[in-house]
N, C-alpha and C positions, 0 to 999 in steps of 0.2 A: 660306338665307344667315343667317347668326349671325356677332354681334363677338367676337372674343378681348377677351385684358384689354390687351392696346395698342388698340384700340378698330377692328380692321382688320374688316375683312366676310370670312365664309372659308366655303365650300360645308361645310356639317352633311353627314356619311355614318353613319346612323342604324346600320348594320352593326357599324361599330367603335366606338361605346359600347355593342350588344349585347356584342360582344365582350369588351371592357373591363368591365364589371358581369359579364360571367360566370366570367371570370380573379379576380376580385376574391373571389366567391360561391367558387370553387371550392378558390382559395388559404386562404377562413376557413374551409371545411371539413376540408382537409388538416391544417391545424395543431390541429383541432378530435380529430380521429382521432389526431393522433400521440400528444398527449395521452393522450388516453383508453387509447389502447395502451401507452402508457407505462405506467400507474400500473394497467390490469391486467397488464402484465407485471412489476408489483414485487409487488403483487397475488398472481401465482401464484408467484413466486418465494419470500415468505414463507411462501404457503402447502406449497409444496416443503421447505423451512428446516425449518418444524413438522413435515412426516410424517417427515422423515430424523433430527429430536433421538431421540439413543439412550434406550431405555427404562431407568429403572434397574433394576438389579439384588433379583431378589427373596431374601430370605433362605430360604436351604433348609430344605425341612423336614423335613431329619433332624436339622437341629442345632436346632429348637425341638420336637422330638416325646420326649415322655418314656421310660425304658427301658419303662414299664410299657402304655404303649396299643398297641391293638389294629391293628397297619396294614395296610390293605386290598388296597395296591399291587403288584403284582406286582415288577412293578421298580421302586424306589421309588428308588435310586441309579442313580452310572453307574460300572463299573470304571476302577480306575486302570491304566495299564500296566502289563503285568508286566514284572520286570527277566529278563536274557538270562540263561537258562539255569537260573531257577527259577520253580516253579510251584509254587499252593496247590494240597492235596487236603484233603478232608473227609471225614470215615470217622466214622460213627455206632455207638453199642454196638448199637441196632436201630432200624426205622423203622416196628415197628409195634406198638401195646400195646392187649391185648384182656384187657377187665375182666370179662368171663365175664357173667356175670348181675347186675345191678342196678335198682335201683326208679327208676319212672317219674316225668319230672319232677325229678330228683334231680343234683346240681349234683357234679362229680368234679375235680382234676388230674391232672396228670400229668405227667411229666419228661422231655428227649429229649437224652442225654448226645451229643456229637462233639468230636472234635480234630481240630486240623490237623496233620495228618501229613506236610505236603509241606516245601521246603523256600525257601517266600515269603510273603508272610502271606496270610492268609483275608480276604475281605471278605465280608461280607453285603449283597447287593447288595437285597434284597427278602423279604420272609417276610407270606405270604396266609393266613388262615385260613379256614375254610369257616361257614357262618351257624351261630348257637350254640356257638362257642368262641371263647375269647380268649387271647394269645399274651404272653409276659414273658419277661426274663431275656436277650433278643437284639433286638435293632433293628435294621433296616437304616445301613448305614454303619460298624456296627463291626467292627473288624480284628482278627484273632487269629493271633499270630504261630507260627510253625512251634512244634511241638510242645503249645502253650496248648490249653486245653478250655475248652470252652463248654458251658451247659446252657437250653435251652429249653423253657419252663414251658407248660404249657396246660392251661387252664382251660374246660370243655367240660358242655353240658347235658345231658341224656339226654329224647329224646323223652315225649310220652305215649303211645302206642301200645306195644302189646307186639310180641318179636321181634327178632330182630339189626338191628344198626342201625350205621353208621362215622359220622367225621370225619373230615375229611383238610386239611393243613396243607401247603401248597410255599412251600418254601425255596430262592429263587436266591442263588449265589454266584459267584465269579472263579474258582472250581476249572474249567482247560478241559477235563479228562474229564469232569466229573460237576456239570454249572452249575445244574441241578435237582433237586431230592430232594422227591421226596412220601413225607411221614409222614402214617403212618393210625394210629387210633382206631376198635377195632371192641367190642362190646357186643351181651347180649343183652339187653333192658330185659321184667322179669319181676311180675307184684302182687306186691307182698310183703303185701296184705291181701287175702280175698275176703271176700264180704258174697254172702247168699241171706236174700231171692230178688234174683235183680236187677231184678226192678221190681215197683213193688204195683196190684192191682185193684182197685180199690175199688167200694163200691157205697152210693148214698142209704140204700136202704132196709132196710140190715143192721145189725145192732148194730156199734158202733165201723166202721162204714163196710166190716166184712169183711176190718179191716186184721191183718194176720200181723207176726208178731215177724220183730224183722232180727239176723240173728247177722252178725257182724261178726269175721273167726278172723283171725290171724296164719299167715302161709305160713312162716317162717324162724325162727319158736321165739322172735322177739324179741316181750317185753311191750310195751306201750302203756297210754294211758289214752284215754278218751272225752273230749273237750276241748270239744264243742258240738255241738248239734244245731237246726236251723235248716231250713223248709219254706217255700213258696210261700205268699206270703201266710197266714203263722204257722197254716196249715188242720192240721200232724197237729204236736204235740210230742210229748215224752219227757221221763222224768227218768232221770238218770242221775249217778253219784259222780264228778268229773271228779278226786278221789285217788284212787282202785282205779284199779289198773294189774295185766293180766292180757293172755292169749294169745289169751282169746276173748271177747267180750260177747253176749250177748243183749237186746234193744231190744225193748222194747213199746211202740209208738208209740200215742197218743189223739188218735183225731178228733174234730175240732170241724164237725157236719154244714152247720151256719150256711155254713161260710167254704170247703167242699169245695163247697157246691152253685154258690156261685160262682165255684170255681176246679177246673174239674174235672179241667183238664189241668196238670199241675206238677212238681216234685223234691223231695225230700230231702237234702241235704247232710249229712253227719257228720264234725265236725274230729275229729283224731288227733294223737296224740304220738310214733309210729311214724316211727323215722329217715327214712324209704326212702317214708312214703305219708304223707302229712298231711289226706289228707281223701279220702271214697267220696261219691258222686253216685248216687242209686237216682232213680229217675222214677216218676212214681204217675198214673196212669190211671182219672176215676172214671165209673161207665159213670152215662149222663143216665137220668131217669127216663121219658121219651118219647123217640124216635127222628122224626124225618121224614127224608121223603125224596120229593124231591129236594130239598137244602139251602141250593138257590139256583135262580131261573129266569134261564135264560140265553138271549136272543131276539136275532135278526137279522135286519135288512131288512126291518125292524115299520114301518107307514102309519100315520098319525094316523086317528082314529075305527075300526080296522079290527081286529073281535078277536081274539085267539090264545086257543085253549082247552090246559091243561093240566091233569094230575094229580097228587094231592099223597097221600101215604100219614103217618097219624100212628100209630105204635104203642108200647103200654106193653112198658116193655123190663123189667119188674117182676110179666109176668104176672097183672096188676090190671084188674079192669074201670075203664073212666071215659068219663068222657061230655065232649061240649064244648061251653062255655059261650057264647063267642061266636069272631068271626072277623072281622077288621076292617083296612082298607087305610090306610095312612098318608096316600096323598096320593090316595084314593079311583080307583084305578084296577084295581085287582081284586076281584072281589065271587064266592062261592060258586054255581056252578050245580046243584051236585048233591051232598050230603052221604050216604053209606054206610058204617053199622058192618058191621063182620064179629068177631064176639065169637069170646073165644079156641076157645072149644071147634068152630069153623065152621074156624079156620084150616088151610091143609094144611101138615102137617109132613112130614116124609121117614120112609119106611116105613124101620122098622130101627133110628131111634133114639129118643132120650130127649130131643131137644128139645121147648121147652115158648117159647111166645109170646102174649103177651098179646092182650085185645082192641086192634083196629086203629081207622080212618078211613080213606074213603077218600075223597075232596074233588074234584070235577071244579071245577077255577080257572077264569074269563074274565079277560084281560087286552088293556082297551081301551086302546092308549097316549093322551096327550089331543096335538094340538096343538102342533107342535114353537114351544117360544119362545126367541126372541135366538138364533134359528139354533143353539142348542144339538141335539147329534147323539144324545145319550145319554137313555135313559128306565131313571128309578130309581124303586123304591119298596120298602115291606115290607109285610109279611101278617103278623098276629099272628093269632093263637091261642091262644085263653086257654082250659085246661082246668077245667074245670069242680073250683071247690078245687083246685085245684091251679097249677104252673107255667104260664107263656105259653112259648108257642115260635112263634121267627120264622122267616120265609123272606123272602131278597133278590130282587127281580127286579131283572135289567140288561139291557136292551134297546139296540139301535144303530140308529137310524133310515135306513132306504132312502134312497142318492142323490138328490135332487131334480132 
């Protein structure tokens, strides 16, 4: 029993203020939701608003592209309608220019005359060229009215390599017989200099390193001048007049033994004044005064403490006796077990000829690897050999350590 606010006594039914507090709960939830739904549906509605704003408009690029660049595009426009009952044609004086023979490297144009022959105008809907030429004179989007000519420039590389060789250039247009034309560019690209020999041999222990004269001829009768000469690590020069100008030179090149013995392996370059060749490339080879072999050890699924035996061969490639001085591990993990000359007159050469070889070594290796550390998998080290007065020569070991 409970009083009202008239002050009466009246039976409490605990059911109907559940009720009533859950009407109340579920009433502030509802408006709590419409809300919310509301304002994400203005929410996506703006966000609809923004993906549907039109994009603007891009400026075309054939009205900012110059007559004179390069364009890649195939269809780089789009045609206009043609009008009822005329059409464009396009008719070329030819579609193909072959420049016969020319020097490598060497930079050409060339012209590609057409008219429009029909009777609507011509469009240039695209013009592609192929890698190493460049295109002038036409651009996609312009129109050439019946009868007008047009000329198409191209400017085109020529390989290095010797041999026939093309370009090729497609031209789409509005003509509907003929909306593609491929014009080609064929060449034979030929020396217009030779140089002998084409590469030199060199040796430590010969006067001037054994180097031979470089003639250097003109193949097409045209003069030239010698304009520079320049080697690896400045090891061979020359002098030469860079005023004389002639069809053919001869070069005596001077070694400097100092700076071959350190660069045994290298080139020679010789600039030119020669339209068609500006410069020959000789390679020079100097043979070392010791050989080994083998030039590197190369091991696999090596154990810590556990040794590998190999064999190492030193021989004078100068037919000289020499002896060896010492033999020494960088990071002490290979040491000499067994040292054996075989002096040259002991070597076997091949019955029938004239080779000749020096005294040898021949070196039985142990290689202990140590101890793999910071989990590293790889075991490296070097072997010097110091000849006795003479050079050191090294050998790599590279090892891969066994799965654990």
């Amino acid at each position: 029993m409970v009083k009202n606010r008239a002050g009466k006594w009246i039976v409490a039914c605990p059911w109907r203020s559940a009720f009533s507090l859950a009407v109340g709960v579920l009433s502030v939830c509802g408006i709590l939701l419409l809300q919310i739904g509301c304002q994400q549906g203005a929410s996506d509605t703006k966000s609809s608003v923004k993906q549907a704003e039109p994009v603007p408009p891009v400026a075309s690029a054939v009205s900012q592209e110059p007559a004179t660049q390069n364009v890649s595009q195939e269809t780089a426009v789009q045609p206009k309608p043609q009008t009822a009952g005329g059409a464009a044609k396009i008719e070329f004086k030819t579609i193909t220019q072959n420049f016969a023979d020319i020097g490598p490297e060497t930079t050409h144009t060339t012209k590609f005359e057409f008219k429009n022959v029909g009777n609507a105008p011509l469009q240039i809907l695209g013009i592609k060229p192929c890698c190493g030429s460049v295109t002038r004179g036409v651009k996609p989007g312009q129109e050439f009215a019946p009868g007008q000519s047009g000329v198409l420039e191209v400017e085109y590389r020529a390989g290095n390599y010797p041999g026939p060789q093309s370009r090729s250039i497609t031209m789409n247009t509005n003509d509907p017989e003929q909306p593609v034309v491929n014009l080609g560019i064929k060449m034979n690209v030929v020396y217009r200099i030779e140089h002998a020999p084409n590469g030199l041999s060199l040796f430590l222990k010969r006067e001037n390193a054994g180097c031979s004269p470089i003639t250097v001829k003109s193949t097409d009768g045209q003069p030239f001048s010698i304009a520079g000469f320049r080697s690896t690590a400045n090891s061979l020069t020359a002098e030469f007049d860079p005023s004389a100008k002639a069809t053919q030179f001869v070069i005596t090149p001077k070694a400097d033994m100092a700076k071959l013995a350190r660069n045994t392996r290298g080139q020679v370059v010789i600039a030119l004044t020669h339209p068609e060749c500006k410069s020959v490339t000789i390679p020079y080879d100097v043979t070392p005064e010791f050989s080994i072999t083998p030039q590197q050890f190369t091991l696999f699924n090596v154990k810590a403490n556990q040794p590998i035996q190999r064999d190492l061969w030193i021989m004078s490639n100068y037919e000289e006796d020499f002896e060896i001085d010492k033999v020494s591990s960088q990071k002490g993990t290979m040491k000499v077990l067994e040292s054996k000359k075989i002096p040259a007159a002991e070597a076997n050469v091949p019955a029938g000829t004239s080779a000749k070889v020096g005294a040898r070594y021949q070196l039985r290796i142990e290689i202990t690897p140590p101890v793999r550390e910071d989990d590293r998998s790889i075991l490296s080290d070097v072997l010097e050999v110091q000849i006795k007065g003479g050079e050191k020569v090294t050998v790599q070991c590279r090892g891969i350590y066994a799965a654990s």
